[in-house]
C-alpha positions in Angstrom: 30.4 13.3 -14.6 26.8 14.7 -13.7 24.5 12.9 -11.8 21.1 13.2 -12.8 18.8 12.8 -9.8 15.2 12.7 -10.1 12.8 12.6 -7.2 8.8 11.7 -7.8 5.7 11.6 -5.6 3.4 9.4 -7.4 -0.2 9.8 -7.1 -1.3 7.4 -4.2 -3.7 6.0 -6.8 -0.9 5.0 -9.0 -0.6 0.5 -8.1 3.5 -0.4 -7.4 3.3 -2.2 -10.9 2.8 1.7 -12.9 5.6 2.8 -10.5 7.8 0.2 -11.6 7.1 0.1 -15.6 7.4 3.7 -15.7 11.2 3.2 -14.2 11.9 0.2 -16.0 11.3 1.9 -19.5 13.1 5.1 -18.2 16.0 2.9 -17.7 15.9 0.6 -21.2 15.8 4.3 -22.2 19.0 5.2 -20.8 20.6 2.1 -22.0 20.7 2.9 -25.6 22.3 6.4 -25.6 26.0 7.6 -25.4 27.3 9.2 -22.6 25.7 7.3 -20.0 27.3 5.6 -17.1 24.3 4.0 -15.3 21.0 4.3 -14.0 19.7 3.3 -10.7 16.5 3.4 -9.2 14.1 2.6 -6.5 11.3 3.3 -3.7 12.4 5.9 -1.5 13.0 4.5 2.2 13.4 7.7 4.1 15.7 6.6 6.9 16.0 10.4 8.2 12.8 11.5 7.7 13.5 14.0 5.7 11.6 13.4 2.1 8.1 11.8 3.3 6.7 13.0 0.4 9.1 11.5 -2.1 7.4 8.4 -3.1 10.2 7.0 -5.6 13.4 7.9 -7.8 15.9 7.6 -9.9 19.6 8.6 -10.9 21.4 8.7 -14.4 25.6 8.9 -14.5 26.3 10.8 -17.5 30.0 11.6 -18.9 29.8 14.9 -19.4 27.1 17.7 -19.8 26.3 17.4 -23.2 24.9 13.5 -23.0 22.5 15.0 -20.7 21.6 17.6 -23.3 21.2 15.2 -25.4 19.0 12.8 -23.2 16.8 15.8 -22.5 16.0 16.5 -25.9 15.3 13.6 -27.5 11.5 12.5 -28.1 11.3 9.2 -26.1 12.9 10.8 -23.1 10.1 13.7 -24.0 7.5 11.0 -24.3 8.6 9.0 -21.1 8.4 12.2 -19.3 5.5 13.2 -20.1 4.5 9.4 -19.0 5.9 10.1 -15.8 4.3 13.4 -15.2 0.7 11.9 -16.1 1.7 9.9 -12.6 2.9 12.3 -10.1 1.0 14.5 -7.6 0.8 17.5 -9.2 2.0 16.3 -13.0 5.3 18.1 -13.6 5.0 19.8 -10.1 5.5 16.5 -7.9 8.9 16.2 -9.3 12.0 17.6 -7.9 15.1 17.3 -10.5 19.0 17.8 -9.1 21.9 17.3 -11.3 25.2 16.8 -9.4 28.4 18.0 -11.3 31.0 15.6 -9.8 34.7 14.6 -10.5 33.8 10.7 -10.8 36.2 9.9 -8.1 34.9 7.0 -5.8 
């Protein structure tokens, strides 16, 4: 399974309601392709202090490697992207991507 962790600093411009609808569509998104597992997302609350700057994010549970290849190429994710980008502080540069290989074991 790979866990596909994004991190975002939105513009402090950017109202609650653009954070949201950005997510939201990110995650009808996710719902129609193969491969993936969930998607989960949310404000970032910080309780270690360790990421003030991360306003928001979001995680995707793909099967395997190659629905995230997928994911990453196709247009709408390309489009959604570029949606989310248009957001953040920085465009492209005020978000932080990680993807976890894990075993899927809880």
């Amino acid at each position: 399974m790979i866990l596909h962790c994004v991190f975002c600093t939105f513009r402090p411009d950017v109202p609650s309601e653009k954070r949201r609808q950005i997510l939201s569509d990110l995650a009808a998104f996710s719902r129609t392709l193969n491969g993936v597992l969930g998607f989960d997302h949310g404000p970032n609350r910080d309780f270690e202090g360790k990421s003030p700057q991360v306003t928001d994010g979001f995680v995707i549970r793909f099967s395997e490697t190659a629905d995230l290849s997928a994911y990453a190429e196709h247009p709408t994710h390309k489009a959604l992207g570029q949606r989310l980008c248009d957001l953040c502080v920085g465009g492209a540069d005020g978000i932080m991507v990680v993807d976890l290989e894990c075993d899927g074991a809880a």
